[in-house]
N, CA, C and O of each residue as an XYZ file, in Angstrom:
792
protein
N     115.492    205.853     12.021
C     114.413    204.990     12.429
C     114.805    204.321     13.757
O     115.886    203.734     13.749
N     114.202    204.319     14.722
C     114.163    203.702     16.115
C     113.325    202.611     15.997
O     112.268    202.615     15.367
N     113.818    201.622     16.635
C     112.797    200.269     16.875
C     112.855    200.226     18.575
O     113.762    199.841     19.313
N     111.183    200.918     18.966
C     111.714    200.415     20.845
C     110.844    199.290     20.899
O     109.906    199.228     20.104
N     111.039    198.388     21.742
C     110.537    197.115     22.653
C     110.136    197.726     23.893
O     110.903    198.532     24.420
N     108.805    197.387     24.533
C     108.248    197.771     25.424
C     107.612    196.662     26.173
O     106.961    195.938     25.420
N     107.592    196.277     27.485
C     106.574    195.693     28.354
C     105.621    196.126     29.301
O     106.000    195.655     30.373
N     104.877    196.591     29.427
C     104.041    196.906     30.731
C     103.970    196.258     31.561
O     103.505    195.152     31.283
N     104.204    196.401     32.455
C     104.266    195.398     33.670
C     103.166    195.395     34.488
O     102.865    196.205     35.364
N     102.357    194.000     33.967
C     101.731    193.244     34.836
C      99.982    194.176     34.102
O      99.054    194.749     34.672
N     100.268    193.902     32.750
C      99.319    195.172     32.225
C      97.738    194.555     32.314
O      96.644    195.062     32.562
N      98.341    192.807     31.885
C      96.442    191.913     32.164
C      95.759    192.344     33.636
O      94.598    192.742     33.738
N      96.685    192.193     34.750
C      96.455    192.296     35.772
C      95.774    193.563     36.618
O      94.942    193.570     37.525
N      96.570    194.756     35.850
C      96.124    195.879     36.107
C      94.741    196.335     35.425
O      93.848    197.071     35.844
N      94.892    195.630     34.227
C      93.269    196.359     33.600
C      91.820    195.377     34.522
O      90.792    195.686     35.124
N      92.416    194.329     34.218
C      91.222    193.329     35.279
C      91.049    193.731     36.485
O      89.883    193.601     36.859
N      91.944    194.285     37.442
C      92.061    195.119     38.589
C      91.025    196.265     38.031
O      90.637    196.854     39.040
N      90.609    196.653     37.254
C      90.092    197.787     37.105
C      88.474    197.576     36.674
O      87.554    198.096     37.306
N      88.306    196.796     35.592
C      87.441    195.993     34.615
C      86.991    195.816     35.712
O      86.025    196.479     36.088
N      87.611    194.822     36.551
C      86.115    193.761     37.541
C      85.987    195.221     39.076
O      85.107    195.367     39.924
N      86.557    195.575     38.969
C      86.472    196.809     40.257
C      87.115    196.153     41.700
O      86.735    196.520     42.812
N      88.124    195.148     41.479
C      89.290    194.590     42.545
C      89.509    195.882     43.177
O      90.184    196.498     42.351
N      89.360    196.453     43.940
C      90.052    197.914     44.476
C      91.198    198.137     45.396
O      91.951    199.093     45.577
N      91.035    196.299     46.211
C      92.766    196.720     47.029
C      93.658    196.207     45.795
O      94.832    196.101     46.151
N      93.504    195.944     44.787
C      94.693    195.171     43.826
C      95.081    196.954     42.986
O      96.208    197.270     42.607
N      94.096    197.669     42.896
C      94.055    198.804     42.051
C      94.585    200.020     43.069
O      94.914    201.139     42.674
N      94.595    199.710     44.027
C      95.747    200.596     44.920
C      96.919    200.395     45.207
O      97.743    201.292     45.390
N      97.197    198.866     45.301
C      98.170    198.529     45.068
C      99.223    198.748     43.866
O     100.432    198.869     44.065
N      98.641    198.782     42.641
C      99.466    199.437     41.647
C      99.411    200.763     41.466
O     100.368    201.310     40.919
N      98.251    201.551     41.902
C      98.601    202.874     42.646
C      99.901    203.302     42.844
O     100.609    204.063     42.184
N     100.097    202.680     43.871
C     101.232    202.950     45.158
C     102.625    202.106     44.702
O     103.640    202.030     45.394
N     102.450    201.546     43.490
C     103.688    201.380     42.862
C     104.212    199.737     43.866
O     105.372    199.332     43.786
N     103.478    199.225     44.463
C     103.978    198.101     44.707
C     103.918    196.709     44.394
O     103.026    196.588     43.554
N     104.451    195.541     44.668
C     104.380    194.607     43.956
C     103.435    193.426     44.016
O     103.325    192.682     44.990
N     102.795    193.333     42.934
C     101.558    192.823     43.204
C     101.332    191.466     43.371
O     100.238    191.028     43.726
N     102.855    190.374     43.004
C     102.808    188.998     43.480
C     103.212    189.393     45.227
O     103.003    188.354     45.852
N     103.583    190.232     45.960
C     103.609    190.626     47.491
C     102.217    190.256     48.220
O     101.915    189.467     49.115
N     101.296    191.463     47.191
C     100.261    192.394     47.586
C      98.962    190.501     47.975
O      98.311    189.977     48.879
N      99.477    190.213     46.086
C      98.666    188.912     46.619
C      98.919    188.117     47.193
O      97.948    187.407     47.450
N      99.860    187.783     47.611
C     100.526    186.327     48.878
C      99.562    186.776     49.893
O      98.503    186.227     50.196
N     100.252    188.215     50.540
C      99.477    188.878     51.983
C      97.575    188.438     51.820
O      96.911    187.830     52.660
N      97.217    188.845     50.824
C      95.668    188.690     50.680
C      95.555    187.238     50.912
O      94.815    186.799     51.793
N      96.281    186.463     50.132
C      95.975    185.125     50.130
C      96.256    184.639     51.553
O      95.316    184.465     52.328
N      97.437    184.429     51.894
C      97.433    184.021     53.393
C      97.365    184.941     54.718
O      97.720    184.500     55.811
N      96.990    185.959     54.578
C      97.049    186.895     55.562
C      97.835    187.310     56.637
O      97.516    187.421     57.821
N      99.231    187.593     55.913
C     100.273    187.606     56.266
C     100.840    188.741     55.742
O     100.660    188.798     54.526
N     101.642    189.946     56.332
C     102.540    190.600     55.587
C     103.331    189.806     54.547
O     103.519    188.654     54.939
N     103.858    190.065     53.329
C     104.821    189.627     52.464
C     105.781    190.493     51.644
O     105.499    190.883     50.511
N     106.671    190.710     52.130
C     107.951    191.416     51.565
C     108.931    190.538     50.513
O     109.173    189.334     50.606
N     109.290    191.209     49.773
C     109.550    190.669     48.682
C     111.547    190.059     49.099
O     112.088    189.212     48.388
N     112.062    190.522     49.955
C     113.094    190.127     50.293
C     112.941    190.352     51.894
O     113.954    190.567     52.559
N     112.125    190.317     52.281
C     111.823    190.656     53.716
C     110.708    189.253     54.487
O     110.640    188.122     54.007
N     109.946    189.722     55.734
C     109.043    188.985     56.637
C     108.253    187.945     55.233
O     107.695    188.577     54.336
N     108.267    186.838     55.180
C     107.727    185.535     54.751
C     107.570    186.123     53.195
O     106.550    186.458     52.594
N     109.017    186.120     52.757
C     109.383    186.299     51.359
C     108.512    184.824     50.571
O     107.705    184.644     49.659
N     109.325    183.934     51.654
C     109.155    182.644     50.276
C     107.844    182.512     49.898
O     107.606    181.695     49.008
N     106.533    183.419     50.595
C     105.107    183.380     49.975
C     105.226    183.856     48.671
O     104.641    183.313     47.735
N     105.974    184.875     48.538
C     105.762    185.647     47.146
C     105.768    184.454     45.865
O     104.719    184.287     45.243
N     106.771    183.791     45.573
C     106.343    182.845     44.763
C     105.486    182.173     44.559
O     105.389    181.478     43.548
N     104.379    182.246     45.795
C     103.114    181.554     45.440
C     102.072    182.523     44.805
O     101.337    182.319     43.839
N     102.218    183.848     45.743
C     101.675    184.335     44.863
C     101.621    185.038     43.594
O     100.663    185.560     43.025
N     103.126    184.927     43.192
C     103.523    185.205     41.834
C     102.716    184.015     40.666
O     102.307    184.265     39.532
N     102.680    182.849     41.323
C     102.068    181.798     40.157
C     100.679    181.455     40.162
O     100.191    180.733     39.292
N      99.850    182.075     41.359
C      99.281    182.579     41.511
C      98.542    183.443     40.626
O      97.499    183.125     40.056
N      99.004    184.311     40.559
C      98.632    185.759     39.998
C      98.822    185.426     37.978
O      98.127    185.845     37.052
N      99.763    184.738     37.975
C     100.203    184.694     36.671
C      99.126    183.511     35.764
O      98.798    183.578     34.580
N      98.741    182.444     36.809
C      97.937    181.104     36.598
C      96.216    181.598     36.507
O      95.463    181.464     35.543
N      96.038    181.954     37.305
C      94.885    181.976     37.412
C      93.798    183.425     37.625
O      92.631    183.530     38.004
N      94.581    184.176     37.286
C      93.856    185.789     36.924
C      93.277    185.376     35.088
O      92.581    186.056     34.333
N      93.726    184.422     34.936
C      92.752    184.072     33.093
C      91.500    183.039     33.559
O      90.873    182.413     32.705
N      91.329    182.974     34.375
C      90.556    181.545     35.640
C      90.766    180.190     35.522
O      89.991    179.235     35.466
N      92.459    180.331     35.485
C      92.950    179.057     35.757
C      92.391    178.679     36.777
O      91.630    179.334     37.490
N      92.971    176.864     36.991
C      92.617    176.264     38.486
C      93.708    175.198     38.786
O      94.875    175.309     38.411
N      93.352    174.450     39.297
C      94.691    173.212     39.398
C      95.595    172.721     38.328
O      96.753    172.323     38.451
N      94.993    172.801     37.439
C      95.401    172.682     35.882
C      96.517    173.131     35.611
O      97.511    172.533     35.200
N      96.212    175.289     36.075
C      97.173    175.836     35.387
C      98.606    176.438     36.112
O      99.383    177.343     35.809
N      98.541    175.499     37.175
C      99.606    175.695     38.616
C     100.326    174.585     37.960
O      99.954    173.430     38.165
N     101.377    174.855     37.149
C     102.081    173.639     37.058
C     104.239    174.465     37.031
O     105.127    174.614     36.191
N     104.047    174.712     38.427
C     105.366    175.349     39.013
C     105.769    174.848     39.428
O     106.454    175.629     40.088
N     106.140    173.577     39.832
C     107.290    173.046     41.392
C     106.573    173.119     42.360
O     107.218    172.821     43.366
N     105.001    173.502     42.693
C     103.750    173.441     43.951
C     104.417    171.930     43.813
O     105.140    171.373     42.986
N     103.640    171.479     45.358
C     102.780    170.189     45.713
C     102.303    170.201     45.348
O     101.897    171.222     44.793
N     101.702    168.851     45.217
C     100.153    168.272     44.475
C      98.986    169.029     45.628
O      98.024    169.728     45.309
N      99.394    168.662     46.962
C      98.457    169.521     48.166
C      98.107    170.599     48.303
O      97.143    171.031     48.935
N      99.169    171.322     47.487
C      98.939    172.997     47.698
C      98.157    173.511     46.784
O      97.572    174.519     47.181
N      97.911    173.176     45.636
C      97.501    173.494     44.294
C      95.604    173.710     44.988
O      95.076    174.706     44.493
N      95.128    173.307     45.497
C      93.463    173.669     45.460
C      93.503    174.638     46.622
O      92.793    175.641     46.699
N      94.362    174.265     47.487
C      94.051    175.755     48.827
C      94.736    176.556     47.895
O      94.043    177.562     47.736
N      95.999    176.631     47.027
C      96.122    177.881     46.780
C      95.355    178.532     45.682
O      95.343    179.760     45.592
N      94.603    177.638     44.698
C      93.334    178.346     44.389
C      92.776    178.845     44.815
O      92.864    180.073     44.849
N      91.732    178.053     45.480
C      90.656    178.758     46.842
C      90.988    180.134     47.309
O      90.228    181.102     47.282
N      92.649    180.092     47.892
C      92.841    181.096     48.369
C      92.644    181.868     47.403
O      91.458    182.196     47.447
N      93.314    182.491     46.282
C      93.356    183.226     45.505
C      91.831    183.695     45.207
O      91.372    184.823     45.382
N      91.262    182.715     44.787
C      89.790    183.419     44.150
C      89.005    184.048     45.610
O      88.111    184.843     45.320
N      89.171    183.846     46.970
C      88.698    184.150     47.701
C      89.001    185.775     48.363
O      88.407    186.639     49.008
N      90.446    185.509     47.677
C      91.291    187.300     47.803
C      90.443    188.328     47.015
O      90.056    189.463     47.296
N      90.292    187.551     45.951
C      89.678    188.361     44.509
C      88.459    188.189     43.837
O      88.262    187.795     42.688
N      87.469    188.625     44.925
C      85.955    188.180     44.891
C      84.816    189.063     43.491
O      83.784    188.715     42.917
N      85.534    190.067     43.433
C      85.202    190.692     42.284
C      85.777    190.838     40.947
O      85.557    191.678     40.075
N      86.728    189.622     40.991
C      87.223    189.228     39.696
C      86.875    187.708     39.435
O      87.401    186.958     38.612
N      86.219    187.532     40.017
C      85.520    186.089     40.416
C      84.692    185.713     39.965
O      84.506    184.671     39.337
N      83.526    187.216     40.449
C      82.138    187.472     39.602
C      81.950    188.215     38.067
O      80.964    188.274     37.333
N      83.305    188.742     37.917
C      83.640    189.066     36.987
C      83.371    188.082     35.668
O      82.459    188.298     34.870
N      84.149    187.154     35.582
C      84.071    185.784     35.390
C      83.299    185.256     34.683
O      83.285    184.745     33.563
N      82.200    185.565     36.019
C      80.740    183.997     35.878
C      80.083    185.191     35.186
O      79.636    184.795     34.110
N      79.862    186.396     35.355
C      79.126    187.750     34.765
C      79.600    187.670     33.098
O      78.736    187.751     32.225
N      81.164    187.492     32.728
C      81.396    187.456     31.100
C      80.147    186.076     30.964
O      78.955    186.220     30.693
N      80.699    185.086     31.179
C      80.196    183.817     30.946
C      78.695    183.513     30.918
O      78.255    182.488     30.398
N      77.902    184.474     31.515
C      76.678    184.372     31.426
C      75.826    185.100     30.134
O      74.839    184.808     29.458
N      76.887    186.314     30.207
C      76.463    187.391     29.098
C      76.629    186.629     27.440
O      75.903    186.683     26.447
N      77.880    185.963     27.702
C      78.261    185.005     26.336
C      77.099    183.916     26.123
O      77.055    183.665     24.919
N      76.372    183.353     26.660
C      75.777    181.818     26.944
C      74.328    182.960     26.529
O      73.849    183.042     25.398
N      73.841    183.743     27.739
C      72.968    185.011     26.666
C      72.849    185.517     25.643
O      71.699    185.650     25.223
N      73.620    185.849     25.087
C      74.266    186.264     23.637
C      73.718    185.290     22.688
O      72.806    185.420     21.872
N      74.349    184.442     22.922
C      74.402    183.361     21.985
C      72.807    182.728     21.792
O      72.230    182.655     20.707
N      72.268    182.309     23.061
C      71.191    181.519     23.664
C      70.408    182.247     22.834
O      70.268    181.842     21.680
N      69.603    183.735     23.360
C      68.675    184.219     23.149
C      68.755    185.707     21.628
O      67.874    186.489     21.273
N      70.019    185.550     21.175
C      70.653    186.632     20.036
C      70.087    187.584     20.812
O      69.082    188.018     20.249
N      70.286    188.092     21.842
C      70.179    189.602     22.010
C      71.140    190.516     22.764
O      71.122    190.193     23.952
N      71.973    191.532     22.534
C      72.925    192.205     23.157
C      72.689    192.108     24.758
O      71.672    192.035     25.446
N      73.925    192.134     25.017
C      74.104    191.955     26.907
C      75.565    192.644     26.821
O      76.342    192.560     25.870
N      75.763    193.351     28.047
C      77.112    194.243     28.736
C      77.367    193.697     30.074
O      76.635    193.213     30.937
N      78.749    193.942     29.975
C      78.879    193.664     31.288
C      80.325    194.269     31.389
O      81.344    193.894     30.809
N      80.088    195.676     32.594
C      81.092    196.464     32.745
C      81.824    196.966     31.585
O      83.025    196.699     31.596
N      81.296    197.764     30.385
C      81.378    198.226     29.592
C      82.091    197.449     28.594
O      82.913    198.129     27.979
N      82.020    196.167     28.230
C      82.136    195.157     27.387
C      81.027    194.931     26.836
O      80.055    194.719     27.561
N      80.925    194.921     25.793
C      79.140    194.253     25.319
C      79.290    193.205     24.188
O      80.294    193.135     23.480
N      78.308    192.471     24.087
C      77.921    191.074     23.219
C      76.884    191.476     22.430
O      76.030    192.159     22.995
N      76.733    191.233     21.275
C      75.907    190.944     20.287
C      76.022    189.685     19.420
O      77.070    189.040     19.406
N      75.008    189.350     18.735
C      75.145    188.490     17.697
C      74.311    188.903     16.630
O      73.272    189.561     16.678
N      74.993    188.358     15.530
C      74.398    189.183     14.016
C      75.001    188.428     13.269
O      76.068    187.894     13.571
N      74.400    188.278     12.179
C      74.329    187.304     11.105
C      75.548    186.160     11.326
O      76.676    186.090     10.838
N      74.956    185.450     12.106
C      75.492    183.903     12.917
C      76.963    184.374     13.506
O      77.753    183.435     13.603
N      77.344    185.347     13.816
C      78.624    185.921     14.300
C      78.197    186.423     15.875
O      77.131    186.973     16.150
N      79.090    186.161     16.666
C      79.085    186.951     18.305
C      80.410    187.611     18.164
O      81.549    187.248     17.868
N      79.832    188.696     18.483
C      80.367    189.891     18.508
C      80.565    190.054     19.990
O      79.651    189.890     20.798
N      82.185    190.489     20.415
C      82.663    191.182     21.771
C      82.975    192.618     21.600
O      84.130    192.621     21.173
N      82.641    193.618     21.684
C      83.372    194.969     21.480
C      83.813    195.339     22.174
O      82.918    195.998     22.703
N      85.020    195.545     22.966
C      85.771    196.078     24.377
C      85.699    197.541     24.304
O      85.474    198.147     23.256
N      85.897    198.094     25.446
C      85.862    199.330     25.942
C      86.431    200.465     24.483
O      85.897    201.450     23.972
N      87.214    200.027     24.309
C      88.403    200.781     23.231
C      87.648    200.745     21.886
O      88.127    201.335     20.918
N      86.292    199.962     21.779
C      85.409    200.334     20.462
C      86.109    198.603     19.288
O      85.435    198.132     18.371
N      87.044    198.229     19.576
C      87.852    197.247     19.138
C      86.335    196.341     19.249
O      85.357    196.464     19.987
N      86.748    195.184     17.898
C      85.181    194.359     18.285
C      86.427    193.173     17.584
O      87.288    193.107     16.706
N      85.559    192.060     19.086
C      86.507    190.316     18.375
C      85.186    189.543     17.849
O      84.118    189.838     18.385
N      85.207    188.579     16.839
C      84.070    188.021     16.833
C      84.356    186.950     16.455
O      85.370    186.697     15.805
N      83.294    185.950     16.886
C      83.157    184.641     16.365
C      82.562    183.835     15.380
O      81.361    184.070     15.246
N      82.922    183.140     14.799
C      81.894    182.543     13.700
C      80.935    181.542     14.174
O      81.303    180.756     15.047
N      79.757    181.480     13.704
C      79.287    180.568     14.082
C      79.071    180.224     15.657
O      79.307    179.059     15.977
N      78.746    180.907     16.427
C      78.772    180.333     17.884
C      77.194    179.600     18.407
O      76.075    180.068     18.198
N      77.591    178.161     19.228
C      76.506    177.587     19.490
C      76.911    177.021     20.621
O      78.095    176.726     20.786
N      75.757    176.749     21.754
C      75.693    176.187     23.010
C      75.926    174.588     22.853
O      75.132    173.841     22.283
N      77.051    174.219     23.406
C      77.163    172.884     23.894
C      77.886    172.153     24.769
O      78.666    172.796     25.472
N      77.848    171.223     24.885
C      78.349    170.392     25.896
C      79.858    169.809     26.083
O      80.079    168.791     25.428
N      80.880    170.282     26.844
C      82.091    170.370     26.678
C      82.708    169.383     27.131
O      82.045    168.587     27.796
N      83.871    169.169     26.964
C      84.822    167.389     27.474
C      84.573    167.324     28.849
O      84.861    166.230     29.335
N      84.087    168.231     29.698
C      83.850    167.634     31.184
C      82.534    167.149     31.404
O      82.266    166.291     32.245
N      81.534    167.811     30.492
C      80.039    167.372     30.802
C      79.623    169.041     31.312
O      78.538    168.914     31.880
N      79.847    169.860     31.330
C      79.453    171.180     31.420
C      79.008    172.052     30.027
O      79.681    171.691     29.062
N      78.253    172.869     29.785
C      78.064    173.772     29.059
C      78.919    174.772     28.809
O      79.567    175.495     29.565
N      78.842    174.721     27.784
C      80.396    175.159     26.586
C      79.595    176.520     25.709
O      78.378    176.615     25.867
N      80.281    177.516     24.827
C      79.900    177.923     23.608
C      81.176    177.272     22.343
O      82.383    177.487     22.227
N      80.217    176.430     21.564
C      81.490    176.764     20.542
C      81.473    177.496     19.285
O      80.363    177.827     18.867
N      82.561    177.826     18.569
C      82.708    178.115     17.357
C      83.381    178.026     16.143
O      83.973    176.948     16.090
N      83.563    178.788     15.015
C      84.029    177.856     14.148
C      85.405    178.393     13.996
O      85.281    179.565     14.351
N      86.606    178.208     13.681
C      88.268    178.757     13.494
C      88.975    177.862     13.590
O      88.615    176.776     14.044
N      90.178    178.132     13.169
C      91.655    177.431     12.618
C      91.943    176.889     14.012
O      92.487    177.594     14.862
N      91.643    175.865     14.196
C      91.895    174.620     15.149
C      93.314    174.610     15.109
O      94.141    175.250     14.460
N      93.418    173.240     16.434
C      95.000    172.749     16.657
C      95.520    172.344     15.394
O      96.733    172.202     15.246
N      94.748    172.155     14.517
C      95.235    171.123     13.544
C      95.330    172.092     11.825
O      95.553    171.735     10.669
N      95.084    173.165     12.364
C      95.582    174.442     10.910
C      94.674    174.449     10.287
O      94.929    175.113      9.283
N      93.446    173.999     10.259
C      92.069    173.536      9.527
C      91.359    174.161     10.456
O      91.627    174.223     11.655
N      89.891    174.910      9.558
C      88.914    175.447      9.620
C      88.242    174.194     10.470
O      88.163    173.170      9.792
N      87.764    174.083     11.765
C      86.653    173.011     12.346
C      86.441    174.011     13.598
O      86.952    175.094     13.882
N      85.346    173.092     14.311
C      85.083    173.262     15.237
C      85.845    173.945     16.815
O      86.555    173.100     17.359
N      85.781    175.258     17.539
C      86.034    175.068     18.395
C      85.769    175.373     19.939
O      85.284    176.463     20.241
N      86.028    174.581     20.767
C      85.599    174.544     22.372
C      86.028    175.899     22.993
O      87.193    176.294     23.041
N      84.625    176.755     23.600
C      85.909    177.643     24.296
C      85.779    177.617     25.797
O      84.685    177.673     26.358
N      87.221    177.509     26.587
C      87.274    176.972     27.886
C      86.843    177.985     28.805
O      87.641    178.915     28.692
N      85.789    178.312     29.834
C      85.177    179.282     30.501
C      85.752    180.196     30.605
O      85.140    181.155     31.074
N      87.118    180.375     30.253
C      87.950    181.379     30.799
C      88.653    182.445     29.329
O      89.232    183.529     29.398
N      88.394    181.819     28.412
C      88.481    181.881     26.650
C      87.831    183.736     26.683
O      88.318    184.850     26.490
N      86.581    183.200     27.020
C      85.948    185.279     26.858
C      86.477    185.888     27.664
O      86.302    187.094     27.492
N      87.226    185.583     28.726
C      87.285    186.601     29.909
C      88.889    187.290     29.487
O      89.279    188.435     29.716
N      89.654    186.125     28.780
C      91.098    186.422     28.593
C      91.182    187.385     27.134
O      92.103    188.139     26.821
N      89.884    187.095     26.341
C      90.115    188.043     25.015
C      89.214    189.418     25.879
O      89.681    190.532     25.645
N      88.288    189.378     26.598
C      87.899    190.371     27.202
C      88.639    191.763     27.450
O      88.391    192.900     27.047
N      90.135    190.983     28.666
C      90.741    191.386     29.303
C      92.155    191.472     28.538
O      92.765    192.454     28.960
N      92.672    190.977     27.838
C      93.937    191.166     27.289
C      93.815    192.150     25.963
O      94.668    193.008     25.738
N      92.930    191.985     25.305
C      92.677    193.484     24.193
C      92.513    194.562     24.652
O      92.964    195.480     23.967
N      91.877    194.909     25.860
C      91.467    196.367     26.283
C      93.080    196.775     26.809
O      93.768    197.788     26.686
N      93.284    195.475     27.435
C      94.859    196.076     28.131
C      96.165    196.249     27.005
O      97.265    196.761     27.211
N      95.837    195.874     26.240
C      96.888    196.359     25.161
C      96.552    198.124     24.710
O      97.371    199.042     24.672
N      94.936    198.174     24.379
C      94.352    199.554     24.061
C      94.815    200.241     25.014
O      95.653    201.121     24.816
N      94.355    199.959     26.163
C      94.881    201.343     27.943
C      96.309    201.834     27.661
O      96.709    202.988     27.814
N      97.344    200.286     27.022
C      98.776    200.665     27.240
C      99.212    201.484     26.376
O     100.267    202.107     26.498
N      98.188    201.582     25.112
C      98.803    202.541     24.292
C      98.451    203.834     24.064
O      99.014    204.589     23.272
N      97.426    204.116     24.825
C      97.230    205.490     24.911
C      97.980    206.684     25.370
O      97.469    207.802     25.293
């Protein structure tokens, strides 16, 4: 009996590279290169070599890439940045990655649809349903996540939320908030487990 351990490297990144149709990020792993590099250069428009011409970018865009490809924002930059750097280097980032952007607001609309009006919606071969008080996600791979209970409301910032019902912080069945970025990360992290194992 063999037990192997495996990582894919950088596997969320690569399927969302694909999912939202990013195409310089999807040549970039093409061509076998490194994609906290690939994004510094996009972000500041600069060559970036990883031990070479304006290395020390790469760490930005390593936390970068790692923070906010789930659609983190200032929040989820919590590396040793400045307090100053944290919104340009958002900005920058989502501005590199304009079709993972719309990606995004496209899950988030389809979910708020879903839910709103119970009627199936897709988006880039992901689709939503709802059926007997459950929302249903089915990813590419036929895999389906679902929710209990999902309903439109109003979230701790004053924005429009979906919530639903599951084992909270607190190990108990209640209520819960999901943060805009909640569908996009079960979206994107199940299919990329399915791709890796084929």
């Amino acid at each position: 009996c063999k037990f192997i351990v495996s990582d894919y490297s950088a596997i969320e990144a690569r399927v969302l590279a694909h999912i939202a149709g990013e195409k310089w990020r999807s040549k970039v792993f093409a061509e076998g290169k490194d994609i906290y590099c690939a994004s510094a250069s996009q972000m500041f428009g600069v060559p970036v070599e990883k031990h070479g011409i304006n290395s020390h970018l790469r760490q930005k865009g390593k936390i970068a890439e790692l923070a906010l490809g789930y659609g983190g924002s200032v929040g989820a930059l919590d590396n040793g940045l400045q307090e100053e750097e944290l919104q340009p280097l958002v900005s920058a980032w989502r501005q590199a990655n304009p079709n993972i952007v719309q990606f995004w607001w496209d899950v988030d609309n389809a979910v708020k649809t879903t839910v709103r009006q119970r009627i199936k919606t897709e988006v880039r071969g992901i689709r939503f349903s709802y059926k007997s008080g459950m929302l249903f996600i089915t990813l590419p791979s036929g895999r389906q996540l679902s929710y209990v209970k999902p309903r439109i409301g109003e979230n701790r910032f004053g924005g429009e939320s979906v919530t639903y019902e599951g084992i909270g912080t607190t190990k108990k069945w209640e209520r819960i908030e999901s943060v805009r970025n909640s569908w996009r990360t079960s979206s994107r992290q199940s299919p990329g487990i399915f791709y890796a194992l084929l």
